[in-house]
N, C-alpha and C positions, 0 to 999 in steps of 0.2 A: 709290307714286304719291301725290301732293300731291292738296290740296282742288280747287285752280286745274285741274291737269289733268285731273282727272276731269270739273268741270264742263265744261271744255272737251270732251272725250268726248263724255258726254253730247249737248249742244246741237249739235256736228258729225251725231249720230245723230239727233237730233230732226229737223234740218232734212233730212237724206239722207229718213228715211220720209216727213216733210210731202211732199216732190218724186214718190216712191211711191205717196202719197193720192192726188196731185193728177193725175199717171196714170190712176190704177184710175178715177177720176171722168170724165178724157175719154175713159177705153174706155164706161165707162157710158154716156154721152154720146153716143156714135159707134155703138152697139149692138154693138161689140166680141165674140167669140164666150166665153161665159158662161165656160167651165172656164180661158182665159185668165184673165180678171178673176178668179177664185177662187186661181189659183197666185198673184196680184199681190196681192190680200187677206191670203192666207194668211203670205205674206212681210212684210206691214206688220205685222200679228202679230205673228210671231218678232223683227219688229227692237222693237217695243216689249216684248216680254218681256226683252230685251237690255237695252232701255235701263233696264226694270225693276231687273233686276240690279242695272245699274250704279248706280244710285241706292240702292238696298239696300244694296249693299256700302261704296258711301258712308259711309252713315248708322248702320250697325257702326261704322266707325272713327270716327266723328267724336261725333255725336251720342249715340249709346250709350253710348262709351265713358264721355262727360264727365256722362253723366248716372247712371249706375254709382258715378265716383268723389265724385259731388253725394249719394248717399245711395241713389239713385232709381230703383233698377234693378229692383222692382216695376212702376212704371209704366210705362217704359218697353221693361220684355220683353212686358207687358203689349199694349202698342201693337203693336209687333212680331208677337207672335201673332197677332192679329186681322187684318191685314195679308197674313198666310200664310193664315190661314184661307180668307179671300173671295176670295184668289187659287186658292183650288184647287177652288171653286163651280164 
């Protein structure tokens, strides 16, 4: 998969969950029954943990890599780490 295409991924997924926010907001709104609005939550979630991924994996092949072959792959596994870390907080 190309750069272009994954960005395009991405931002189709952004906008699908922004549409899912914007949901769970007029269930709020409406005083909607709570454990609905929590399965609709729990969903916008999962989809940005996806879209996490997909930016993740990104930025392995792209960014990493050229920064590896820049000398720099201290700093940058570095970054990387830290990144995995506070995602698993």
């Amino acid at each position: 998969m190309n750069k272009q295409t994954d960005k395009s991924s991405i931002i189709n997924r952004l906008k699908i969950t922004e549409g899912h926010l914007k949901k769970v907001r007029a269930m709020v709104e409406k005083d909607s029954y709570c454990i609905d609005i929590l399965h609709q939550s729990q969903a916008i979630e999962a989809a940005l943990k996806e879209i996490d991924s997909l930016i993740l994996h990104n930025h392995l092949n792209t960014c990493v890599i050229s920064a590896i072959k820049k000398g720099n792959s201290r700093e940058v596994i570095g970054e990387v780490m830290a990144v995995f870390k506070r995602s698993r907080k």
